[in-house]
PyMOL Python script that loads the backbone (N, CA, C, O; Angstrom):
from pymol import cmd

cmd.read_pdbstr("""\
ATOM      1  N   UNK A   1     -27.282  -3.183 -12.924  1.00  0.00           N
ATOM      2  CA  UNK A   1     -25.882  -2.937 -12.650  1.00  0.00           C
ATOM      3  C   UNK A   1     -25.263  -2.300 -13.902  1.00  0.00           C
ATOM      4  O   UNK A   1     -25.098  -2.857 -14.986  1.00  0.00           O
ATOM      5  N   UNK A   2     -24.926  -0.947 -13.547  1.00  0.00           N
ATOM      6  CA  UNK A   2     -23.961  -0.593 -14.849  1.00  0.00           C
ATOM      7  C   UNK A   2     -22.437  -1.219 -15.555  1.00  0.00           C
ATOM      8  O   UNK A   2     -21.708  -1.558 -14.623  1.00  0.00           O
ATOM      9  N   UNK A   3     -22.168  -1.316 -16.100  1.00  0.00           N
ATOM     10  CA  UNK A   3     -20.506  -1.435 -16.870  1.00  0.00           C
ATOM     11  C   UNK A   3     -20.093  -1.722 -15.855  1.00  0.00           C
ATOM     12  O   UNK A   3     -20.121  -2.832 -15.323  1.00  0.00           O
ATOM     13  N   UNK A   4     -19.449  -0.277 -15.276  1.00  0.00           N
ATOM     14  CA  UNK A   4     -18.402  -0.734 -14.081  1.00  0.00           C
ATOM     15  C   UNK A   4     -18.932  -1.239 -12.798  1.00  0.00           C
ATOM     16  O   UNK A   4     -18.144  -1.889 -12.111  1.00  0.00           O
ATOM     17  N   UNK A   5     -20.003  -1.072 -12.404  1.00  0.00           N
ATOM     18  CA  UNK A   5     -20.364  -2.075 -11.146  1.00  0.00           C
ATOM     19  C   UNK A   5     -20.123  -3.515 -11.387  1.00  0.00           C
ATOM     20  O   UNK A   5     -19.609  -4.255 -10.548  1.00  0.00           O
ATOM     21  N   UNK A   6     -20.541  -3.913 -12.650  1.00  0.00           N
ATOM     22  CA  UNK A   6     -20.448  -5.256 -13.287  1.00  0.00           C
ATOM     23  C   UNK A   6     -18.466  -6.072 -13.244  1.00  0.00           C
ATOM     24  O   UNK A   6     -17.861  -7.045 -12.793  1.00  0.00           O
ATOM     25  N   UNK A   7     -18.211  -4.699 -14.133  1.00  0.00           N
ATOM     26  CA  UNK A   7     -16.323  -4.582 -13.836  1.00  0.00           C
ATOM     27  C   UNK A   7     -16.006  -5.532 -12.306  1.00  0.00           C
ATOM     28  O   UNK A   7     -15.721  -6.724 -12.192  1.00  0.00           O
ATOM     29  N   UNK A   8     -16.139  -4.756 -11.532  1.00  0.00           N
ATOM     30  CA  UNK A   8     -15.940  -4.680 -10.335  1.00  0.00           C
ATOM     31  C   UNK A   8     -16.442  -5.844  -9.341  1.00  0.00           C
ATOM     32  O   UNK A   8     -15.886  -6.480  -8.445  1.00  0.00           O
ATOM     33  N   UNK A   9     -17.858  -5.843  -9.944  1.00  0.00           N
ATOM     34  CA  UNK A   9     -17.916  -7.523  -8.807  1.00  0.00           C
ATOM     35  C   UNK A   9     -17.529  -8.919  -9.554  1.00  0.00           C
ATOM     36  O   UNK A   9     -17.360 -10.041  -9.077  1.00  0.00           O
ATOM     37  N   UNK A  10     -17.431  -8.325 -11.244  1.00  0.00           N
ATOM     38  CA  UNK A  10     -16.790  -9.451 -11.409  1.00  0.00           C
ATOM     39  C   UNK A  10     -15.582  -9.907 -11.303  1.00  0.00           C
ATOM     40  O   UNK A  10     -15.201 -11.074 -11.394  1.00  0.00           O
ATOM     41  N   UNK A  11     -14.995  -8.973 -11.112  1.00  0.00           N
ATOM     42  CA  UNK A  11     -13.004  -9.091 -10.543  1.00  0.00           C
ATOM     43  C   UNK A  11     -13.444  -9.408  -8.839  1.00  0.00           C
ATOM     44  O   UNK A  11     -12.416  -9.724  -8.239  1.00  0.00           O
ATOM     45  N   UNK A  12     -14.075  -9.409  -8.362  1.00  0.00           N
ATOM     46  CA  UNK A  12     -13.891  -9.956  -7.029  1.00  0.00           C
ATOM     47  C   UNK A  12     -14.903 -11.436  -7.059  1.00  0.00           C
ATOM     48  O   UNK A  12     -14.698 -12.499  -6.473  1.00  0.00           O
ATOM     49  N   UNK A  13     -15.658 -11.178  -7.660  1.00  0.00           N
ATOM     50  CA  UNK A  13     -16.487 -12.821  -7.625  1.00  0.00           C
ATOM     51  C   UNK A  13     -15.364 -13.576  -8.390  1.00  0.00           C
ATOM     52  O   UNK A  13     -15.365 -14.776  -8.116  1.00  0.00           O
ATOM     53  N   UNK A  14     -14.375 -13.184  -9.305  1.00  0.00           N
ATOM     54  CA  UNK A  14     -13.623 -14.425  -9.919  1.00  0.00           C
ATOM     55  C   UNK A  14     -12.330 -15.087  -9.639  1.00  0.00           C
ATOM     56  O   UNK A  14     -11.918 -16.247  -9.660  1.00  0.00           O
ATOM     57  N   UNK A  15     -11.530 -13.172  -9.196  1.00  0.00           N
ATOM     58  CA  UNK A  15     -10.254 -13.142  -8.326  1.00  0.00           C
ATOM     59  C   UNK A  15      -9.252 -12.239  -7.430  1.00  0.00           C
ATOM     60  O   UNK A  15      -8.080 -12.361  -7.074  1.00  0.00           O
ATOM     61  N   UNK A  16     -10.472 -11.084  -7.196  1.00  0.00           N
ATOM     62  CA  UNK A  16      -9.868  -9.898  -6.315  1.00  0.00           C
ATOM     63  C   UNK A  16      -9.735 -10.395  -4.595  1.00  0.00           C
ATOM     64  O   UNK A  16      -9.169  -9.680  -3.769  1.00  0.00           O
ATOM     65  N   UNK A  17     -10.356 -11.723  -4.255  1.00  0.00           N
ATOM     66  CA  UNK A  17     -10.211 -12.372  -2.980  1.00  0.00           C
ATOM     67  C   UNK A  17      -9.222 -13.151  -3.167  1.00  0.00           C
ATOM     68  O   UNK A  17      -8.529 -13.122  -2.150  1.00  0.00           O
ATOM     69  N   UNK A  18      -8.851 -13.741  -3.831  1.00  0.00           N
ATOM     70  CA  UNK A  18      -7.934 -14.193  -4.417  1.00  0.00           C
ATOM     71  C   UNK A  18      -6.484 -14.210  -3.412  1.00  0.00           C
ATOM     72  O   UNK A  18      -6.056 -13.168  -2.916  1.00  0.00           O
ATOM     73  N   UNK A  19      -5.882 -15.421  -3.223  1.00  0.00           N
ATOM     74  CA  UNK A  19      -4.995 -14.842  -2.328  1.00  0.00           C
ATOM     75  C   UNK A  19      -3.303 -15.927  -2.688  1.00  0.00           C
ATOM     76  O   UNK A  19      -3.216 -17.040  -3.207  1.00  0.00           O
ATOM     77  N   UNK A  20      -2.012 -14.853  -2.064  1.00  0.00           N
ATOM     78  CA  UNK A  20      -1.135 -15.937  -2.578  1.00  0.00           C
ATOM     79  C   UNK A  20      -0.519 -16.623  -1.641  1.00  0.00           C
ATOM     80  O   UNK A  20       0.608 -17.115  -1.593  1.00  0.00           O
ATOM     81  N   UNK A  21      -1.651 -16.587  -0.692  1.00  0.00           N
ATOM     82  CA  UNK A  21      -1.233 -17.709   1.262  1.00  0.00           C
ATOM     83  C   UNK A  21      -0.835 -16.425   2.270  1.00  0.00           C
ATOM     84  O   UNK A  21      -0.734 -16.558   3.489  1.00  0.00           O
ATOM     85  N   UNK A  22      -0.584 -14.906   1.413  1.00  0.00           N
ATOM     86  CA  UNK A  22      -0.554 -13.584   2.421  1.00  0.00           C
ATOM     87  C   UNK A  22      -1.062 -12.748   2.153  1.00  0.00           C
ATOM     88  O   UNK A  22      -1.619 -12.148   3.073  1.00  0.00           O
ATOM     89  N   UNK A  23      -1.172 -12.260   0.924  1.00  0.00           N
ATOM     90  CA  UNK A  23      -2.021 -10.982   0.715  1.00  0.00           C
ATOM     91  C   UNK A  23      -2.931 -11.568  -0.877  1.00  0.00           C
ATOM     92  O   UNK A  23      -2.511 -12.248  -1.813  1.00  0.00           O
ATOM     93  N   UNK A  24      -4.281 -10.953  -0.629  1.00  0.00           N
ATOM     94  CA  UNK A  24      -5.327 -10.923  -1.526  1.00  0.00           C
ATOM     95  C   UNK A  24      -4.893 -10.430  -2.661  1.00  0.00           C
ATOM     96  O   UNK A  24      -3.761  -9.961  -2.552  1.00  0.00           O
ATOM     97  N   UNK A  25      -5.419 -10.343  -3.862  1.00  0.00           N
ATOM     98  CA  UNK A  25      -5.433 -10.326  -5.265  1.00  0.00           C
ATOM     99  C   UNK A  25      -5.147  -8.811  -5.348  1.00  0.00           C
ATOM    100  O   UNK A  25      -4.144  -8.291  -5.836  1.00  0.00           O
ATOM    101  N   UNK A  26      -6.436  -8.063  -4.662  1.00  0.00           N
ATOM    102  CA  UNK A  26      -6.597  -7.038  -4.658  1.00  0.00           C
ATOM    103  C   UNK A  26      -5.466  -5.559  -4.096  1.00  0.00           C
ATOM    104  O   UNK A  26      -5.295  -4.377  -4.394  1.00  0.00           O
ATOM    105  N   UNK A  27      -4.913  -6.600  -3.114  1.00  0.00           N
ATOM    106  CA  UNK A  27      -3.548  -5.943  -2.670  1.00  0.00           C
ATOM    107  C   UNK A  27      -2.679  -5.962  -3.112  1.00  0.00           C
ATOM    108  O   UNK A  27      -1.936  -4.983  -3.183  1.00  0.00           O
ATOM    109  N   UNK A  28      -2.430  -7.113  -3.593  1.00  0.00           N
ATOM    110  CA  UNK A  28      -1.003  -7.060  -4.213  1.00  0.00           C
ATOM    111  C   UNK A  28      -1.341  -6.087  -5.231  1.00  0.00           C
ATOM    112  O   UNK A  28      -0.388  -5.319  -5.363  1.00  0.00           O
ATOM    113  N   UNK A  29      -2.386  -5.770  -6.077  1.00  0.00           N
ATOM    114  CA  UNK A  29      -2.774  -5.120  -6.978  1.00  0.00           C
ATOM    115  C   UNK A  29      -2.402  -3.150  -6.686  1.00  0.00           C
ATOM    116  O   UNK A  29      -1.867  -2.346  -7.450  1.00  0.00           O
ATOM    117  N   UNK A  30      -2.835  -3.000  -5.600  1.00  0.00           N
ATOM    118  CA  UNK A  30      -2.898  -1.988  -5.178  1.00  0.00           C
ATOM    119  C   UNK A  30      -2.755  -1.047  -3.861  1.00  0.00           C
ATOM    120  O   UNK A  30      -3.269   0.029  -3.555  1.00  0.00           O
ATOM    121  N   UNK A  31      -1.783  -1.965  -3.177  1.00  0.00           N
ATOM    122  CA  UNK A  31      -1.010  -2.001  -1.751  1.00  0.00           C
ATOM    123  C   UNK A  31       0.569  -1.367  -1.987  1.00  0.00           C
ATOM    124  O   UNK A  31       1.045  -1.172  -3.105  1.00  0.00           O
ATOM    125  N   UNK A  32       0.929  -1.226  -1.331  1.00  0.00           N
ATOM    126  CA  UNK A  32       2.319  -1.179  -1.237  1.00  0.00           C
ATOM    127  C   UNK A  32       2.904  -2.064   0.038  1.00  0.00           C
ATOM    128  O   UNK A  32       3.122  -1.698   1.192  1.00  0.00           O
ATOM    129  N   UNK A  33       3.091  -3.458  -0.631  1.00  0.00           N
ATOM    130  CA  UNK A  33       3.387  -4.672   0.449  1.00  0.00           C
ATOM    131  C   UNK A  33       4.572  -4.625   0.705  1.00  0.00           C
ATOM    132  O   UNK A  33       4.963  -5.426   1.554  1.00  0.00           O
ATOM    133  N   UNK A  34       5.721  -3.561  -0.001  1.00  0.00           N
ATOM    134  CA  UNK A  34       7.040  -4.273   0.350  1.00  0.00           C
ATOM    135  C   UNK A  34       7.654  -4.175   1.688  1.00  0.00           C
ATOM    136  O   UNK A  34       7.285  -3.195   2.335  1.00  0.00           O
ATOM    137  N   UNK A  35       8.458  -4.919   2.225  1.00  0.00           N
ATOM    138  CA  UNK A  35       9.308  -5.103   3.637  1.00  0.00           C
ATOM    139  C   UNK A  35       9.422  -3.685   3.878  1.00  0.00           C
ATOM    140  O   UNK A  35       8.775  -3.276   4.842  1.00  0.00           O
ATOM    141  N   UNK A  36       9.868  -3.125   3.446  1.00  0.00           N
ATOM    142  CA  UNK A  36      10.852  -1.632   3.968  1.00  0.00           C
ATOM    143  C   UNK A  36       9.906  -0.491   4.327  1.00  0.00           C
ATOM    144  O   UNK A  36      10.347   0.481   4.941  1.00  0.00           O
ATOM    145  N   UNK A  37       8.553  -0.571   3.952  1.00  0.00           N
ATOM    146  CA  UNK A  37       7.324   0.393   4.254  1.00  0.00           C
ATOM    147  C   UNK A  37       6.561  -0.150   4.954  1.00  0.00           C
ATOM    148  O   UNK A  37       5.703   0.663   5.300  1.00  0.00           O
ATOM    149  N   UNK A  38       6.364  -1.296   5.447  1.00  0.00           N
ATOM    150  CA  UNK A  38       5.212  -2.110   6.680  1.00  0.00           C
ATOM    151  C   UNK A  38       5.139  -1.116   7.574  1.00  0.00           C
ATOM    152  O   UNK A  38       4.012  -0.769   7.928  1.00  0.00           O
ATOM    153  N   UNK A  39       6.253  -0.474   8.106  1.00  0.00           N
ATOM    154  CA  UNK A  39       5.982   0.045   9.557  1.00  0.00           C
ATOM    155  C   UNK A  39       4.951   1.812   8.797  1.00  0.00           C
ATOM    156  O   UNK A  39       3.938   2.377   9.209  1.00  0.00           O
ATOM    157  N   UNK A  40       5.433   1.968   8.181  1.00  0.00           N
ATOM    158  CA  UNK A  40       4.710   3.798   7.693  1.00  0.00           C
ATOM    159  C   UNK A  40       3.432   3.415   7.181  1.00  0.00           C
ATOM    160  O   UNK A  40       2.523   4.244   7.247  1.00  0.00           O
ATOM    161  N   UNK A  41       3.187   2.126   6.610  1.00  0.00           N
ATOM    162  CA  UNK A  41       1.810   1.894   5.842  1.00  0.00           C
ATOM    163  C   UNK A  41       1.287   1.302   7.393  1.00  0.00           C
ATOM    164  O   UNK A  41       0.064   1.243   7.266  1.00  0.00           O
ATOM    165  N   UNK A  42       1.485   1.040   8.184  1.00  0.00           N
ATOM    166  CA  UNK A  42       0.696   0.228   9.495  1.00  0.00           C
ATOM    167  C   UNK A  42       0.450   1.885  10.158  1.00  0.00           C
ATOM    168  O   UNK A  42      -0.716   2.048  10.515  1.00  0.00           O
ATOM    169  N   UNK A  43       1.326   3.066  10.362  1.00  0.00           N
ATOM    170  CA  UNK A  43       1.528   3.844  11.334  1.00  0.00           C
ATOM    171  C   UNK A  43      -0.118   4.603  10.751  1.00  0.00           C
ATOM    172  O   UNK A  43      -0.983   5.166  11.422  1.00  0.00           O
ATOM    173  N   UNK A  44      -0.058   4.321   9.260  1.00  0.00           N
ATOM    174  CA  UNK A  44      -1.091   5.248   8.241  1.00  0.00           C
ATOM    175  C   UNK A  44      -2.400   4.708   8.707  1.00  0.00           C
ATOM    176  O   UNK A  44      -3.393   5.327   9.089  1.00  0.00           O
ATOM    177  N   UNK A  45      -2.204   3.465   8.600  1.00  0.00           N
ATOM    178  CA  UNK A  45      -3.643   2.490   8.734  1.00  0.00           C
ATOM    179  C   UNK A  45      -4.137   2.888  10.176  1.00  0.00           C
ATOM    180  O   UNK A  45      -5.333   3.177  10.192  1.00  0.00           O
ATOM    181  N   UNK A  46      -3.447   2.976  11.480  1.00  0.00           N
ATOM    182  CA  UNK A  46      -3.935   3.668  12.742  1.00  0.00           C
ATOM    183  C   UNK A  46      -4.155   4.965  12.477  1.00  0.00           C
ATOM    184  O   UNK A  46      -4.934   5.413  13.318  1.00  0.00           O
ATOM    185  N   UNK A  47      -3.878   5.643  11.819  1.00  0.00           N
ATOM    186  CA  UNK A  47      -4.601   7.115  12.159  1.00  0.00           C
ATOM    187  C   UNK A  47      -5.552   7.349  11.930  1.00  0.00           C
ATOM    188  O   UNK A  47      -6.034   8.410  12.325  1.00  0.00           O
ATOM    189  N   UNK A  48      -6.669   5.957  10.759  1.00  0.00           N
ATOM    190  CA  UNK A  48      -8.025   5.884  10.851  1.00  0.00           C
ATOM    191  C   UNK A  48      -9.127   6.335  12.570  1.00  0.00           C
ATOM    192  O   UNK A  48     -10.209   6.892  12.754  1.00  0.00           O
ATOM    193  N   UNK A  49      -7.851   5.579  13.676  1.00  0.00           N
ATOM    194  CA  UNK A  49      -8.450   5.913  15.010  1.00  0.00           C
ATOM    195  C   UNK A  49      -8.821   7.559  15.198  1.00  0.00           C
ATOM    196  O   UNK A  49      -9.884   7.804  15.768  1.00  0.00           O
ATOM    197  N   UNK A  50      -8.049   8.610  14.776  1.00  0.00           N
ATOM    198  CA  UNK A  50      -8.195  10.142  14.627  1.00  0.00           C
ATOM    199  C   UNK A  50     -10.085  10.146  14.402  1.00  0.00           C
ATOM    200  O   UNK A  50     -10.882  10.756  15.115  1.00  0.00           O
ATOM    201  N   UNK A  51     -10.352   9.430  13.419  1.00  0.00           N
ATOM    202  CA  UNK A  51     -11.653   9.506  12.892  1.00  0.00           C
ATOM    203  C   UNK A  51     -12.588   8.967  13.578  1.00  0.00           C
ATOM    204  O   UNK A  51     -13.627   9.624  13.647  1.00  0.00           O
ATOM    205  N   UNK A  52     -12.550   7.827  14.190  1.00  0.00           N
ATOM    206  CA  UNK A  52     -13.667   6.915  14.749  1.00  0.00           C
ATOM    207  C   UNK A  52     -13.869   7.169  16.260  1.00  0.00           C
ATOM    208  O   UNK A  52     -12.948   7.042  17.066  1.00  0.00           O
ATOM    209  N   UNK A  53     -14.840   7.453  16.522  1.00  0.00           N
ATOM    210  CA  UNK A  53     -15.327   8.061  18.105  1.00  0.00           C
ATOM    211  C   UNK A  53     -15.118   7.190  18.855  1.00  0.00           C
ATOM    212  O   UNK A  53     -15.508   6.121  18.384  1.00  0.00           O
ATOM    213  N   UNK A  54     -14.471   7.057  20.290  1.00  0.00           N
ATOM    214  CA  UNK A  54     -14.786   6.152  21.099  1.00  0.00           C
ATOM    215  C   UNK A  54     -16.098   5.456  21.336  1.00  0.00           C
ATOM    216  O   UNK A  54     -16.120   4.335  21.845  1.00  0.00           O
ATOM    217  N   UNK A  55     -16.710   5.811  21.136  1.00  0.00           N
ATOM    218  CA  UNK A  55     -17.966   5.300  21.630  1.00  0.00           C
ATOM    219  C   UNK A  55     -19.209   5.780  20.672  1.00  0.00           C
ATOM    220  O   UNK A  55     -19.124   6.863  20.093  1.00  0.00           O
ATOM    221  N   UNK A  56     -20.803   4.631  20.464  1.00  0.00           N
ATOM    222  CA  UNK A  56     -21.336   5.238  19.588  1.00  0.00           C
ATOM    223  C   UNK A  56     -22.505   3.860  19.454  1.00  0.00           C
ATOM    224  O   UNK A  56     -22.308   2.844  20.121  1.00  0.00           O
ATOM    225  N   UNK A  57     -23.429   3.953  18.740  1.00  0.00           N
ATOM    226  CA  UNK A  57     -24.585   3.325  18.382  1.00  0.00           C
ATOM    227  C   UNK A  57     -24.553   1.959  17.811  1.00  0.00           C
ATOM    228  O   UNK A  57     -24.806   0.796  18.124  1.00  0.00           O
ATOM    229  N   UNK A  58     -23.882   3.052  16.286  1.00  0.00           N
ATOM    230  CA  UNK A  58     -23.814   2.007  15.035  1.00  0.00           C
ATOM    231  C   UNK A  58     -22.174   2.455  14.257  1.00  0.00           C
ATOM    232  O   UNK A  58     -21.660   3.572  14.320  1.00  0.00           O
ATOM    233  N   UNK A  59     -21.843   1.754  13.851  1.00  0.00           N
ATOM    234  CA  UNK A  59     -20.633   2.171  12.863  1.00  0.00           C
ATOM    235  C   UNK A  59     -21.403   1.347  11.306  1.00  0.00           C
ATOM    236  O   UNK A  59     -22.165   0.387  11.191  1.00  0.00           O
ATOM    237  N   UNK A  60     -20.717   2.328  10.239  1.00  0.00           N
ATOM    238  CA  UNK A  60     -20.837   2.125   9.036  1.00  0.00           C
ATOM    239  C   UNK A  60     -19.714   1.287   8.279  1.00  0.00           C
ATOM    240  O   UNK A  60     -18.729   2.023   8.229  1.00  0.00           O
ATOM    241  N   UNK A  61     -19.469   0.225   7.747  1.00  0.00           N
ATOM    242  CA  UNK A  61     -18.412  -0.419   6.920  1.00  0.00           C
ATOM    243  C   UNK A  61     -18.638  -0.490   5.498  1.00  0.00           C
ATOM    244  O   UNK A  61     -19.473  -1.160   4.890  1.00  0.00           O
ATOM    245  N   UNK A  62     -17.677   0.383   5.021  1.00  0.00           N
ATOM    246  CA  UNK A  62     -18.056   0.216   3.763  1.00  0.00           C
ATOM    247  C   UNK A  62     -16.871  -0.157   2.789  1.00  0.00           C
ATOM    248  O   UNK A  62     -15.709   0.235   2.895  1.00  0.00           O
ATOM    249  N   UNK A  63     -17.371  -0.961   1.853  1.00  0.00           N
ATOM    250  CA  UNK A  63     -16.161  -1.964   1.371  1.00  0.00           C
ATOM    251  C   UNK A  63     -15.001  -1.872   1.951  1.00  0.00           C
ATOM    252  O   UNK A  63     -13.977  -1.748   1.278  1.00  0.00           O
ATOM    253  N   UNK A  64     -14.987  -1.914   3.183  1.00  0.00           N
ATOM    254  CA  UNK A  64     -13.205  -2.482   4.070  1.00  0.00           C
ATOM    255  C   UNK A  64     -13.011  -3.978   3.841  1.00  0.00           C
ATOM    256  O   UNK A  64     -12.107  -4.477   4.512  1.00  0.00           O
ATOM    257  N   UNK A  65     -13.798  -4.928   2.885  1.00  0.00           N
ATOM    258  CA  UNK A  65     -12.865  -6.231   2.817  1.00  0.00           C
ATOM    259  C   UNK A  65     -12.543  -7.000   3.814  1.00  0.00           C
ATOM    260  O   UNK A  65     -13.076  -7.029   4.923  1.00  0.00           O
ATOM    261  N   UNK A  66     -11.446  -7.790   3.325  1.00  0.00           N
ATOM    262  CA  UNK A  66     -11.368  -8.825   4.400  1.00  0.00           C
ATOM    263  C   UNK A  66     -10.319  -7.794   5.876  1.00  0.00           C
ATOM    264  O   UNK A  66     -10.013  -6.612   5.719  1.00  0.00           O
ATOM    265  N   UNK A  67      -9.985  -8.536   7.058  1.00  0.00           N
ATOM    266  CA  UNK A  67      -9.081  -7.903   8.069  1.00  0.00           C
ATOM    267  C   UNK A  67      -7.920  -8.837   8.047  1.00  0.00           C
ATOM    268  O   UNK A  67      -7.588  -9.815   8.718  1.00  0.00           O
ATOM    269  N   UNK A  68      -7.261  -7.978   6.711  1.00  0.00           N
ATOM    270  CA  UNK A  68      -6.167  -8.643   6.482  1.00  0.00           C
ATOM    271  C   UNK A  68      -4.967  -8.028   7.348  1.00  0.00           C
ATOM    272  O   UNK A  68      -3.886  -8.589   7.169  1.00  0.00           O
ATOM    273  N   UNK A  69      -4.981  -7.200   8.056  1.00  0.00           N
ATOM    274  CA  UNK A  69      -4.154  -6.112   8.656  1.00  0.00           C
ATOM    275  C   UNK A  69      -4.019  -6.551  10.249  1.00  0.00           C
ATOM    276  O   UNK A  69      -5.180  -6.856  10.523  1.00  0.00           O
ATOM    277  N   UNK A  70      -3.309  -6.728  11.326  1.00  0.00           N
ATOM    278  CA  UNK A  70      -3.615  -6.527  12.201  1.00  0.00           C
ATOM    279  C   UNK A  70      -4.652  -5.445  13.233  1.00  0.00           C
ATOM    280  O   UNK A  70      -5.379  -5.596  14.215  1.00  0.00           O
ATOM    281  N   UNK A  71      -4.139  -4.103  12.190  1.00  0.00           N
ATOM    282  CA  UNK A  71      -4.660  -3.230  12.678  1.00  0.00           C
ATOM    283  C   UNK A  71      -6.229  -2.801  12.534  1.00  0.00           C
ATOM    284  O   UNK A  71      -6.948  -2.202  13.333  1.00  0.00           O
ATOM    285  N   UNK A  72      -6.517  -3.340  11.182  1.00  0.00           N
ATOM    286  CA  UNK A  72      -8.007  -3.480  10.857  1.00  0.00           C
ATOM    287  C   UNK A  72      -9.248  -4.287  12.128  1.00  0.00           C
ATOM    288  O   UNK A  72     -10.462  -4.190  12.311  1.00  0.00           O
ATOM    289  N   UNK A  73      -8.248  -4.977  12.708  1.00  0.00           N
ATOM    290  CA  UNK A  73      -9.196  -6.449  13.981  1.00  0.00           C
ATOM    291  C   UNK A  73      -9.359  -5.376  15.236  1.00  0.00           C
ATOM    292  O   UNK A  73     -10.198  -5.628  16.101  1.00  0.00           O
ATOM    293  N   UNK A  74      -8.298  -3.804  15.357  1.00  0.00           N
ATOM    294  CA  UNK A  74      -8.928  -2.896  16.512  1.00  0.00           C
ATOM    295  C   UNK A  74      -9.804  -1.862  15.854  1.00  0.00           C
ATOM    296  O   UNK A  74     -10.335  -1.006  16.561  1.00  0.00           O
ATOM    297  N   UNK A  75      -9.998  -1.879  14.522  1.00  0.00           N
ATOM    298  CA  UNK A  75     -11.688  -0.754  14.311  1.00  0.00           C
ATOM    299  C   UNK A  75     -12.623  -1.035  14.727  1.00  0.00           C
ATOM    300  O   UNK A  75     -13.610  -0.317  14.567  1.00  0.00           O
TER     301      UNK A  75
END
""", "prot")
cmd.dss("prot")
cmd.show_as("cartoon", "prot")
cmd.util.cbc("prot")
cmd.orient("prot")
């Protein structure tokens, strides 16, 4: 494991899951949680659907984390 791979799982093995009873360590870190943008950051998070085929084999997940989102539980 290099430097920053090391960086990186060690902020989540110690406290990037981390949570304050609503949002993870990692979000609050690097989200934009406030009240007044929920609806434009939710409208953003569905247009992932643009990308993902109806239908298909296998899907790939790659570090998407926990489904802290409503919208994350219809990918």
């Amino acid at each position: 494991m290099n430097r920053t791979e090391k960086t990186v799982f060690d902020y989540y093995k110690d406290k990037g899951w981390e949570t304050d009873g609503e949002s993870t360590e990692d979000a609050i870190k690097a989200e934009d949680l406030r009240k007044n943008s929920q609806e434009y950051v939710s409208k953003c998070r569905m247009r992932i659907f643009e990308h993902i085929p109806e239908s298909g084999k296998y899907i790939l997940d790659m570090a998407s984390g926990p489904a802290q989102y409503p919208e994350y539980l219809e990918f």
